[in-house]
N, C-alpha and C positions, 0 to 999 in steps of 0.2 A: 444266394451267392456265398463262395466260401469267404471265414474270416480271416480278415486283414492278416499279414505275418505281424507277428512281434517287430515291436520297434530293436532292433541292434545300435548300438557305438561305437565308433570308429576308434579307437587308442590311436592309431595312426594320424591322424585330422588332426592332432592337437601342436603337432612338433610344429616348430617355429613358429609358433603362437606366445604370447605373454602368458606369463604364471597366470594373472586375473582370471583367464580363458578357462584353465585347467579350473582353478576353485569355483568360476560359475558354472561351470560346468557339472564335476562330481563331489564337489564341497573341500573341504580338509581332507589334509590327508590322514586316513589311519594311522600311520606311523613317517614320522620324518626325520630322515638321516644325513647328516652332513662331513662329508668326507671333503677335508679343503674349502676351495669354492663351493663344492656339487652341493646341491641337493636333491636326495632320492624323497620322493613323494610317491609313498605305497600306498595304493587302494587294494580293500580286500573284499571279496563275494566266495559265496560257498564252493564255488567254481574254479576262481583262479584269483590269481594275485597280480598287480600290474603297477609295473616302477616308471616313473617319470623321471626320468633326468632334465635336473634346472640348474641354467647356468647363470651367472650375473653379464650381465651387456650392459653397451652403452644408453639405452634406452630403458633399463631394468632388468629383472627376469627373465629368460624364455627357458621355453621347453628344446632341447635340443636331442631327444631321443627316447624313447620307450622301450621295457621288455616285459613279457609277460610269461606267466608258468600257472602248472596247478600248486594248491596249498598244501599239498603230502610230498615228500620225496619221490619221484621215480611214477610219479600218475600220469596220466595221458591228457594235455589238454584236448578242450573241445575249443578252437575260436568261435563258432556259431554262439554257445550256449553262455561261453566266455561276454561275448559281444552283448548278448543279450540282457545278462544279469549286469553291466553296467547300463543299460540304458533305459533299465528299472532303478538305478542309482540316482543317473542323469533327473530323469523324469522327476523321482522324488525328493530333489536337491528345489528347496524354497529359491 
């Protein structure tokens, strides 16, 4: 039988979830930026770069939107390969 696909990650599956979600999910973030309220929560792969926007509610945290790109100016993402390199992230997140 042929092998399994790679497991891939949804960046999309996360919005309107609790911040918690996110960090058990792909851990810290690489870099975190707070403009006002917002927090951008950057994760990085050789692949691409992926921003979570977090707002404060009345319940806490949530994610209320994501974007993604490659990590060079003017590169082509792939979401496949995108997808995938988080969810060798995911996977090796204790």
């Amino acid at each position: 039988p042929p092998p399994p696909a790679p497991a891939e990650f949804s960046p999309e599956d996360l919005v309107g979830a609790a911040l918690a979600k996110l960090e058990n999910s792909l851990g810290g973030a690489d870099m975190l930026r707070r403009e006002g309220q917002t927090e951008i929560w950057q994760y990085r792969t050789s692949i691409c770069v992926v921003d979570y926007f977090v707002y404060p509610g009345t319940s806490g945290k949530t994610i209320t939107g994501w974007a993604w790109r490659t990590p060079m100016m003017n590169g082509t993402l792939d979401p496949t390969l995108c997808r995938r390199e988080l969810a060798k992230r995911e996977l090796n997140n204790p």
